[in-house]
C-alpha positions in Angstrom: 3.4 -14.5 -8.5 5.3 -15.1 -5.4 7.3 -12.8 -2.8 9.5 -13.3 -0.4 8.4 -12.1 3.7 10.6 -9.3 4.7 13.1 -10.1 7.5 13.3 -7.4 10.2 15.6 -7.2 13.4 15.3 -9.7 15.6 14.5 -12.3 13.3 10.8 -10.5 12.5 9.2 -11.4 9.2 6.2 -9.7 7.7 4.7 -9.1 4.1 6.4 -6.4 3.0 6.8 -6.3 -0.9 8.5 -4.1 -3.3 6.0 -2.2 -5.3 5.9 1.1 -7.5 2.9 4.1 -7.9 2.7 5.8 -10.8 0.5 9.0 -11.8 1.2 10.2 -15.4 4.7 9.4 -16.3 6.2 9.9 -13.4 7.2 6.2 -11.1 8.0 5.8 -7.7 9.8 2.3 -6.5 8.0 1.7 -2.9 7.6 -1.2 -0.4 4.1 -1.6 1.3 2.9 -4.3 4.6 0.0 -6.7 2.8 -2.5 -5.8 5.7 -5.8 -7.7 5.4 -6.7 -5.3 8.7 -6.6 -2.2 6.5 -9.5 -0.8 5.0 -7.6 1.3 2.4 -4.3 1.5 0.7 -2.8 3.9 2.7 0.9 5.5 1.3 2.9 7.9 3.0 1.7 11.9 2.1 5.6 12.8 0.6 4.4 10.5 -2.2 2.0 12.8 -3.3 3.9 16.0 -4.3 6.5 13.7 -6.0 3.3 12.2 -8.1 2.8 15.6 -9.4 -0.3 15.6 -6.8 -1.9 17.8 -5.0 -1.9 16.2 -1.6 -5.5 18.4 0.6 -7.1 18.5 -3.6 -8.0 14.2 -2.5 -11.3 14.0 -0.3 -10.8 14.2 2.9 -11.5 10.9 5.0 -10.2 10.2 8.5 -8.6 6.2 9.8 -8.6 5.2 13.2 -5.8 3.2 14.8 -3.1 3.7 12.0 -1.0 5.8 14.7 -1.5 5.3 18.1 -5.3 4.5 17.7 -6.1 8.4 16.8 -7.9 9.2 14.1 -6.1 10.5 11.5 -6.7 12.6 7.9 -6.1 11.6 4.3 -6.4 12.4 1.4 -8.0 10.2 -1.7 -5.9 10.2 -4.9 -6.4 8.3 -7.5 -3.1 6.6 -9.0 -1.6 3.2 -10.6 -0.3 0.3 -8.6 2.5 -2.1 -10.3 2.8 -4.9 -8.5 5.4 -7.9 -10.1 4.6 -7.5 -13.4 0.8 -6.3 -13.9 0.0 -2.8 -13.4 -3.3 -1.3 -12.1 -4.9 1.8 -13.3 -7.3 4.2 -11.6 -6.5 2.5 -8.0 -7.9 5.3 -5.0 -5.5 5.1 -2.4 -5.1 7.3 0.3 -1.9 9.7 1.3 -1.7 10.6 5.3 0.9 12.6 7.4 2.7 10.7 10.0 2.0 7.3 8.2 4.2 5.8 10.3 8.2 5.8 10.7 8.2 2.1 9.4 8.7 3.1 5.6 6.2 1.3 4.2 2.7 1.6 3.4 -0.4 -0.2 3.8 -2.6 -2.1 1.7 -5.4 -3.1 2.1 -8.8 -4.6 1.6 -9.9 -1.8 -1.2 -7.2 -1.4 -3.9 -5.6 -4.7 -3.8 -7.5 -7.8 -1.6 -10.0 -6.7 -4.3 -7.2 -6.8 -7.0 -5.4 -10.4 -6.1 -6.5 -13.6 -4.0 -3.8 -13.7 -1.2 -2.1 -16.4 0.4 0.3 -16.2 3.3 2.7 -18.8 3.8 4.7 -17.8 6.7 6.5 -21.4 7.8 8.0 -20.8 3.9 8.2 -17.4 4.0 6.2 -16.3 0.9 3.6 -14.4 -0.5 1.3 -15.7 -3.4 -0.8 -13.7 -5.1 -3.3 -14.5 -7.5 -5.0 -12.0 -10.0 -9.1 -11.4 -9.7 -11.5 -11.1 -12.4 -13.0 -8.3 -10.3 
């Protein structure tokens, strides 16, 4: 499946899809940065209570360089992922305060470079992902 780059001011583009999350039946439409520099998925914490989670019940892990290169706490949830038209169960991602004011999330290396091979193909402007059989 293919995705457009997202344009930004000042003629910026970066991989910023559309994408939902999902715990039990309740689905949130969300748009995340593809960031093969991030560890985690990493969502924004007001995600959580809307979820139906409890945001401090997730382990407790700390990021470095997400906001201003301080280390940072969030919280491990574990939730569903639809991304184009597959859906991924039982995907941990992590919820943190002051994400970022960008409105978008992160993700990264564990809950989706695991999930789908990648390719970036900035000149055209699109993302390609490809499902694993991980």
């Amino acid at each position: 499946m293919k995705f457009q780059y997202t344009k930004l001011p000042h003629g910026i583009r970066r991989p910023i899809i559309r994408i939902a999350v999902s715990h039990n039946d309740k689905v949130l439409p969300y748009f995340a940065l593809i960031d093969s520099g991030a560890d985690v998925n990493l969502f924004h914490a007001e995600l959580a209570p809307l979820l139906g989670l409890d945001l401090e019940a997730g382990e407790r892990r700390e990021v470095g360089g997400v906001v201003d290169g301080e280390r940072r706490a969030y919280y491990l949830h574990r939730i569903s992922l639809h991304i184009g038209g597959w859906k991924h169960d039982d995907v941990e991602v992590g919820f943190m305060q002051d994400l970022a004011k960008s409105g978008h999330g992160l993700l990264g290396q564990h809950g989706f470079f695991n999930l789908y091979t990648v390719k970036f193909d900035l000149p055209k402007g699109d993302i390609e992902l490809k499902g694993t059989t991980i």
